[in-house]
C-alpha positions in Angstrom: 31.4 14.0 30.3 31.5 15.0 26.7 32.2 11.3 26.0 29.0 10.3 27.6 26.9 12.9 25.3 28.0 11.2 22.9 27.3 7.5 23.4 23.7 9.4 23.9 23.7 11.7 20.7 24.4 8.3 18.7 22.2 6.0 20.7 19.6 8.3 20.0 20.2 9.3 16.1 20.6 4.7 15.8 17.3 4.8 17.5 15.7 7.3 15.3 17.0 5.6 12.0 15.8 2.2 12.9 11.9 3.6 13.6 12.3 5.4 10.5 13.4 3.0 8.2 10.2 0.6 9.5 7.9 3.5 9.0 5.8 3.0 5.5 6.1 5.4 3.2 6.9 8.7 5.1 8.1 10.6 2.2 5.2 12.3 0.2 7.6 12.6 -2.8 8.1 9.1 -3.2 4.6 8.6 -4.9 6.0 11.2 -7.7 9.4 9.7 -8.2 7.9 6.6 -8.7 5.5 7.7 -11.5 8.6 9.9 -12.9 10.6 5.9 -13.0 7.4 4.9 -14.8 7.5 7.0 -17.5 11.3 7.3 -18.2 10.2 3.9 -19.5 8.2 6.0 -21.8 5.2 4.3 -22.1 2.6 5.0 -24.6 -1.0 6.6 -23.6 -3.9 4.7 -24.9 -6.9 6.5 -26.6 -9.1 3.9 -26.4 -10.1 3.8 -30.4 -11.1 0.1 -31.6 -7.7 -1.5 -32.3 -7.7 -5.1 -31.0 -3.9 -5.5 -31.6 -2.9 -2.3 -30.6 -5.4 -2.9 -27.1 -2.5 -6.2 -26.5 0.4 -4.1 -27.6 -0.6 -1.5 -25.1 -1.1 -4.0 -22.1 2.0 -5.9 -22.8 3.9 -2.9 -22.9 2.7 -1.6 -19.5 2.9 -5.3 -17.9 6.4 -5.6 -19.5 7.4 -2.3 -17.5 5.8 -3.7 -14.1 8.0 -7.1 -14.5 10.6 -4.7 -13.7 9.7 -2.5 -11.2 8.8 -3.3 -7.4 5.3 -1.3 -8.2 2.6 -2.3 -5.1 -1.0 -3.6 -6.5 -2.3 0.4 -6.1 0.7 1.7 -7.8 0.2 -1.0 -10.8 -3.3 0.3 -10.8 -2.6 4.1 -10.6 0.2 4.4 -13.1 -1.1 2.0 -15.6 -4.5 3.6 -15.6 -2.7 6.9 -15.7 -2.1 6.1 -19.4 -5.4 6.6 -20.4 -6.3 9.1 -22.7 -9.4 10.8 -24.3 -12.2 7.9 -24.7 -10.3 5.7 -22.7 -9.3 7.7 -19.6 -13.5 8.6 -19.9 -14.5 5.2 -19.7 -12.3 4.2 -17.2 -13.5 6.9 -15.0 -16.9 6.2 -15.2 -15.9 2.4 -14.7 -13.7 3.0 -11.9 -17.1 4.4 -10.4 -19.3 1.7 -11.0 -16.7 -0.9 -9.4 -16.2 1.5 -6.5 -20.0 1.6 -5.9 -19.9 -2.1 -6.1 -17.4 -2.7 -3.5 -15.4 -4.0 -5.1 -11.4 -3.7 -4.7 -9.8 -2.3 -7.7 -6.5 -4.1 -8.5 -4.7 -4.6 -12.0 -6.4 -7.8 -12.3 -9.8 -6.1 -12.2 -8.5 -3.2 -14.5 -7.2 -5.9 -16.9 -10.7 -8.1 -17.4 -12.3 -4.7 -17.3 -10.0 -2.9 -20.1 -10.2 -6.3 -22.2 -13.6 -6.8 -22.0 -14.2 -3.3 -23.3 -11.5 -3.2 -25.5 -10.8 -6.8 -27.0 -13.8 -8.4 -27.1 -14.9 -12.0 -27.4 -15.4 -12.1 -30.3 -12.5 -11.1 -31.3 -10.8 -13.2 -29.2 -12.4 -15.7 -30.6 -11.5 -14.9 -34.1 -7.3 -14.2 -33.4 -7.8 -17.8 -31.7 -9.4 -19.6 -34.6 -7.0 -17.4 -37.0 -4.0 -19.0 -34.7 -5.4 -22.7 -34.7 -5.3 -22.5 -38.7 -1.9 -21.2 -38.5 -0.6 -23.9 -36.8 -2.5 -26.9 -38.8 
């Protein structure tokens, strides 16, 4: 009889493992752990003062990060964003606002053309481009 139990108890602990394991995220902690992997990469805030080069060194260094890390769309949004700081995190709060108003989905895309409108604008990408063509002639 005991033998029997258990066949049952591990049927049923298999059973239970399987549903888990194709639950999505169950664990409210994960959320956390994965912003604590984010920043043991130590990435820098950005303030949002004008500094074309250091706009591009900031986005590399957060895109560089998400090469690395299995990071969904939101979380990409969410952790990058969490970066901001003083003028920056202001404007993209109000900015967040406007495009959630909109309709419009928010994904690191969106963030990206936002932040680089904002923050390297065309005419200075027009100026690092000719700067570049003169280098190369």
């Amino acid at each position: 009889m005991a033998g029997r139990n258990d066949v049952a108890i591990v049927a049923a602990l298999e059973s239970m493992a399987h549903a888990m394991e194709n639950q999505p995220n169950t664990d409210g902690n994960a959320g956390s752990r994965s912003l604590a992997t984010f920043q043991r990469e130590n990435p820098s805030n950005f303030k949002g003062m004008y500094d074309p080069d250091g706009t591009l060194a900031w986005l590399k260094e957060i895109e560089r990060i998400f090469r690395v890390m299995d990071y969904t769309p939101a979380q990409k949004v969410r952790y990058g964003t969490h970066m901001l700081a003083v003028e920056a995190n202001d404007w993209w709060l109000e900015n967040r606002q406007r495009l959630e108003n909109a309709g419009e989905e928010i994904t690191w895309a969106v963030f990206r053309k936002e932040f680089l409108r904002k923050y390297y604008p065309e005419d200075v990408r027009g100026k690092k481009e000719i700067e570049f063509l003169e280098l190369k002639q």
